[in-house]
N, C-alpha and C positions, 0 to 999 in steps of 0.2 A: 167666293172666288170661283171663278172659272173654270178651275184646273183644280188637281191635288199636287202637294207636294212630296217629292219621291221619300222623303224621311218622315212621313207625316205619324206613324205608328211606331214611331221610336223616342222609347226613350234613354235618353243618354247620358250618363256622370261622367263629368269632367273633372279633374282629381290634381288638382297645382299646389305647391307650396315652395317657398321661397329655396334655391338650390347654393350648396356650397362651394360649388365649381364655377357660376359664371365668372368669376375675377381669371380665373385660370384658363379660361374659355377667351377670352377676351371683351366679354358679355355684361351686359348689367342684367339693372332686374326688371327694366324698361323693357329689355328685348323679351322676357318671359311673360312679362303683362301684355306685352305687342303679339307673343303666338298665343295667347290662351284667346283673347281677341279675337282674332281671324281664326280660330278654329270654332269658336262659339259661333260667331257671325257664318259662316258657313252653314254650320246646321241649323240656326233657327232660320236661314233665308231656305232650307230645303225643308221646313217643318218640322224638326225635331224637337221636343220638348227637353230641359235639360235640366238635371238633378247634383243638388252641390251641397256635400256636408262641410259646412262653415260657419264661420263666428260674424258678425255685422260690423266690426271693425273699420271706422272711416279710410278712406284709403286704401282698403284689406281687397280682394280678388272675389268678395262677395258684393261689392259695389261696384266692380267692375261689370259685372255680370249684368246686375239688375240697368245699369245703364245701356248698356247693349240690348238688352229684353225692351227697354221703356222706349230708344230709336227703331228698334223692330218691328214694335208695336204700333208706329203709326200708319206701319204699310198695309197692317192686316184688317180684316175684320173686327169688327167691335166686339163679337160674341165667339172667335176664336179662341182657343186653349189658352190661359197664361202659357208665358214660354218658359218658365222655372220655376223648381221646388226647392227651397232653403231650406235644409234639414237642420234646427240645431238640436245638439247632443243635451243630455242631462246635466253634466258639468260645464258645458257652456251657457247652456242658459238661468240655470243656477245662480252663476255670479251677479247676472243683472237684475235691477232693478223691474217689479212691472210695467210700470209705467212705459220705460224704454222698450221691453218689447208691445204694447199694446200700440204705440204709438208708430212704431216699426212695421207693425202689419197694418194700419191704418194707412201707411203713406204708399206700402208697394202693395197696394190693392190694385187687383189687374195688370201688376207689372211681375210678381213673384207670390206664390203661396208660402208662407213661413210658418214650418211645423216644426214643434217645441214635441220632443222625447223622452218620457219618463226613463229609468233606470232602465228597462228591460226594453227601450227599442220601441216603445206603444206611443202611438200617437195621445198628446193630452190635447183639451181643449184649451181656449186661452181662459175660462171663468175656473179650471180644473188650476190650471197656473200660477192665476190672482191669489190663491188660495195660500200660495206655498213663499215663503220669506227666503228672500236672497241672500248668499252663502257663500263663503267659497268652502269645493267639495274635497271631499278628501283625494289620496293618492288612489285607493281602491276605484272611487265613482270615476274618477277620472281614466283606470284604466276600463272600467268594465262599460260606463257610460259610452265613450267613444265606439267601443268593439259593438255594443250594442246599436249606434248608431251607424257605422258604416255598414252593418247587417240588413237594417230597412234599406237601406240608399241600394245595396244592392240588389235585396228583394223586390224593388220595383221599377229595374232598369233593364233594358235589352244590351246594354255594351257600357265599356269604360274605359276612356283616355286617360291617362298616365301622364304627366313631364316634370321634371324637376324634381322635388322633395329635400327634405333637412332631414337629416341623419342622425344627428345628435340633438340635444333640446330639445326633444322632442315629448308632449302629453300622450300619457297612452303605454299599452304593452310595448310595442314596436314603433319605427315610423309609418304616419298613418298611410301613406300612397304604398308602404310593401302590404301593410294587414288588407287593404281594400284591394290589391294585385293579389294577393294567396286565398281572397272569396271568389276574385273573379275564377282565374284558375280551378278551384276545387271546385264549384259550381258549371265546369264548361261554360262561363259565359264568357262571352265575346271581350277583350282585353288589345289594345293598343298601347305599346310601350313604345314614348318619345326620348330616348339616352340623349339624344345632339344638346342639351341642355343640362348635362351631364345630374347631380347628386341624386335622388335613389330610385329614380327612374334607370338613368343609366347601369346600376350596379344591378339591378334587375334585371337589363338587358344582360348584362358581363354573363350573371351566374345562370340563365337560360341556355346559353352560347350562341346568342345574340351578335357580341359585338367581344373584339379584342378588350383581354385587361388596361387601362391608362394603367404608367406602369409607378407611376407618382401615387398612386390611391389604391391601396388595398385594404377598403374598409372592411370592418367584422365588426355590425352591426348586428344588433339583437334581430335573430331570426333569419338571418340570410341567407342561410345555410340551405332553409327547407324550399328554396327556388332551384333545388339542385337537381330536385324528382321531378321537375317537371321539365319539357322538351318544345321548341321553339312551335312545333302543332299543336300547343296543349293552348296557345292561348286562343284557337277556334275562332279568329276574324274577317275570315275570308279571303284572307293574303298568305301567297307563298311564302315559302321561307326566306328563298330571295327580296322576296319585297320587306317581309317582316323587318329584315337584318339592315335594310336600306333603313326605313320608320325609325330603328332603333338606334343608328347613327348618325342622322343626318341634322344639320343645325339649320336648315333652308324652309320655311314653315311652309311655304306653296308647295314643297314638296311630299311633305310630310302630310298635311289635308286632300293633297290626292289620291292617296294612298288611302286614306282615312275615310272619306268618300267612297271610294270602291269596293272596299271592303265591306261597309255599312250598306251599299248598296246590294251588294251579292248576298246577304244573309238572309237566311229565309226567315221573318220574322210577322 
């Protein structure tokens, strides 16, 4: 290329999961799949690399991605960066079969790196993997797996968007968009919280003083409490308060990526 692009030395976790308020928003889960979209597409057209702890689920927000990356990919250089890193967790990749993941990295070769995490967060190799018989993990791997997996994803990321999340049913100590918003946080690292799509993104923004309680939902969700110590500066992303609290309520995705943009851009990274 020609040029660089302004995002080029960033990388970025994008953090979605299906939310319990679009019905009550007026929203499906098209409109959530339509902003993770353009907020993806954004940053790989300014070169940012993008990091996503998720399951391979057909139709899942992990194929969403990789189709974005694989149209991305036509515009770039042949020897450019892959555009994403598919982190799966211990107890997610556990349950599958080899075969499904070897053939899984075999097909998003060049379009996503897919790294499989032992217990403790470490990267295995995929002949380390073959090795090991598929399972379902217990309730311990599944909470320590996870914790340990959102740990890498944010050990080697400069910032992390937020939107939506499930509050109940959920794998894991907590839901996983709070535990991945309380590393951002306790780490200073750079933290964009999207509420206008309301479930635990939004409740994140609430207990920040982000954004007005909905007066319909006062969840007391495991762990929400400890968003309480921390103060709308604490999320370090190069936006004012005022801007922040705009990000945190607004349901307008071009508005919300502008924001998201400028922020990203002003960090000194």
């Amino acid at each position: 290329m020609s040029y660089q692009e302004v995002l080029r030395n960033h990388v970025i976790v994008v953090s979605i999961s299906e939310s319990p308020d679009m019905g009550y928003l007026g929203l499906s889960e098209r409109h959530l799949q339509d902003a993770m979209a353009e907020i993806a597409r954004h940053l790989l057209a300014l070169g940012a690399r993008l990091s996503y702890g998720g399951d391979l689920r057909a139709g899942g927000f992990s194929e969403l991605l990789f189709e974005l990356v694989q149209r991305h990919r036509r515009d770039v250089e042949e020897d450019s960066p892959v555009g994403i890193k598919n982190f799966l967790a211990w107890p997610v990749h556990l349950r599958m079969p080899f075969a499904e993941i070897d053939r899984a990295a075999v097909e998003l070769k060049g379009i996503a790196d897919l790294v499989c995490l032992d217990e403790n967060g470490t990267c295995m190799s995929l002949e380390t993997r073959r090795q090991i018989q598929e399972r379902e993990p217990s309730a311990a791997e599944w909470d320590d797996g996870l914790t340990a997996m959102r740990r890498a994803v944010r050990a080697e990321s400069h910032a992390h968007i937020v939107l939506g999340g499930r509050v109940d049913n959920f794998k894991g100590s907590m839901p996983g968009i709070a535990e991945e918003s309380i590393l951002s946080l306790e780490s200073n690292s750079p933290l964009f919280v999207l509420g206008g799509f309301g479930g635990c993104s939004r409740d994140i923004a609430e207990t920040l003083g982000l954004a007005d309680p909905w007066a319909p939902l006062n969840r007391a969700w495991r762990e929400r409490a400890t968003f309480a110590k921390f103060r709308p500066n604490s999320l370090n992303n190069g936006l004012t308060e005022a801007e922040n609290r705009i990000l945190a309520k607004t349901p307008h995705i071009d508005q919300a990526i502008i924001l998201i943009l400028k922020g990203l851009v002003g960090l000194d990274i």
